[in-house]
C-alpha positions in Angstrom: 0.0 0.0 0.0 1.1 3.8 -0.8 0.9 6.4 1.3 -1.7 8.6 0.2 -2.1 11.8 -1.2 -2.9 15.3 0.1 -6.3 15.1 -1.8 -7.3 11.0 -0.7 -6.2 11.9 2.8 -8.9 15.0 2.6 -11.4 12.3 1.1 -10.9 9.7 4.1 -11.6 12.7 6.7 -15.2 14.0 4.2 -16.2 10.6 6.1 -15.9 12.4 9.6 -18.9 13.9 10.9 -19.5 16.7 13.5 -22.6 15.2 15.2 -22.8 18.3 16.5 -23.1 19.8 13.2 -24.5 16.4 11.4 -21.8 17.8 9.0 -18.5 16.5 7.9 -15.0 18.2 9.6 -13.8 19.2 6.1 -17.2 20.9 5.1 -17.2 22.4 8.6 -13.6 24.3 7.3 -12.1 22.0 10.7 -9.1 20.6 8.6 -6.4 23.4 8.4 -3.6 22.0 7.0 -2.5 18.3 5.9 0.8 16.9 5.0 1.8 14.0 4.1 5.7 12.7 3.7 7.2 9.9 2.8 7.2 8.5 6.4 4.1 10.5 8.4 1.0 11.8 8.0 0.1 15.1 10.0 -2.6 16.8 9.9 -3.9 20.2 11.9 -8.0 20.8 12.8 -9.5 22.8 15.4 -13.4 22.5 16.6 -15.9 25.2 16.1 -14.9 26.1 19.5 -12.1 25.4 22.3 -15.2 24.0 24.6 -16.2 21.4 22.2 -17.4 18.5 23.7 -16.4 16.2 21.2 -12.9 17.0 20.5 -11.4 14.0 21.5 -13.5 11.7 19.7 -13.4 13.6 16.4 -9.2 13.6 16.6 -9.8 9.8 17.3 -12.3 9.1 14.6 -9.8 11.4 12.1 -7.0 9.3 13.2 -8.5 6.1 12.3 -10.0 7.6 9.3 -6.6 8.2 7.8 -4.8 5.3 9.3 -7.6 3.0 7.3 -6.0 4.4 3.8 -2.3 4.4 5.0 0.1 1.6 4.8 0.3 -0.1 8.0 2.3 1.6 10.8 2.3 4.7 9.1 2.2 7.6 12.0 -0.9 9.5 11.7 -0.5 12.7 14.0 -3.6 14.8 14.2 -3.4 18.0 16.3 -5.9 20.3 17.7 -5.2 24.2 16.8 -6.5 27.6 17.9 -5.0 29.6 15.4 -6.8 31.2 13.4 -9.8 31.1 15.6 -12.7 29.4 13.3 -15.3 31.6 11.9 -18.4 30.7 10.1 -16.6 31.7 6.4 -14.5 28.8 7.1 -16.9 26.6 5.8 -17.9 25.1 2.1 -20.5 26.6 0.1 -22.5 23.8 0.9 -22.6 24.3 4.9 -22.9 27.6 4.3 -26.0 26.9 2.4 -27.0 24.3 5.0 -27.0 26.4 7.9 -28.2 29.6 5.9 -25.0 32.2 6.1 -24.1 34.2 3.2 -21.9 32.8 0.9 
């Protein structure tokens, strides 16, 4: 197995949902920044807000998300940022649309 791309890496997190939100993290605009090299697979997020209940269990479920697509024993690192706070405009057209904010 190959380790996957920036864009199939971004596809295996699409099937993480905010049950919060009943929305997936990457629609939510949760997924800052994801790199993959030829040994790792990191990947920064932050939640809607620092109080988010379900923090833990969305890094968890992101984890194994990615680890599912990666060759075996491939370190998947997923940290939780603050910076830049998240703000509504964050999100994709379509949970923009969902939750009725302007485009």
């Amino acid at each position: 197995m190959n380790m996957p791309d920036e864009s199939a890496v971004r596809d295996a997190l699409c099937t993480v949902d905010d049950p919060e939100a009943g929305m997936s993290i990457v629609a939510l605009g949760l997924v800052y920044n994801i790199a993959v090299t030829d040994d790792a697979i990191n990947v920064d997020m932050t939640m809607t807000t620092p109080a988010c209940p379900v923090a833990d269990s969305l890094v968890e479920q992101s984890k194994a998300a990615i680890a599912a697509i990666s060759p075996p024993g491939t370190p998947v690192n997923v940290t939780l940022v603050w910076e830049p706070i998240w703000n509504p405009s964050m999100m994709s057209g379509v949970a923009k649309e969902f939750f009725g904010w302007p485009g």
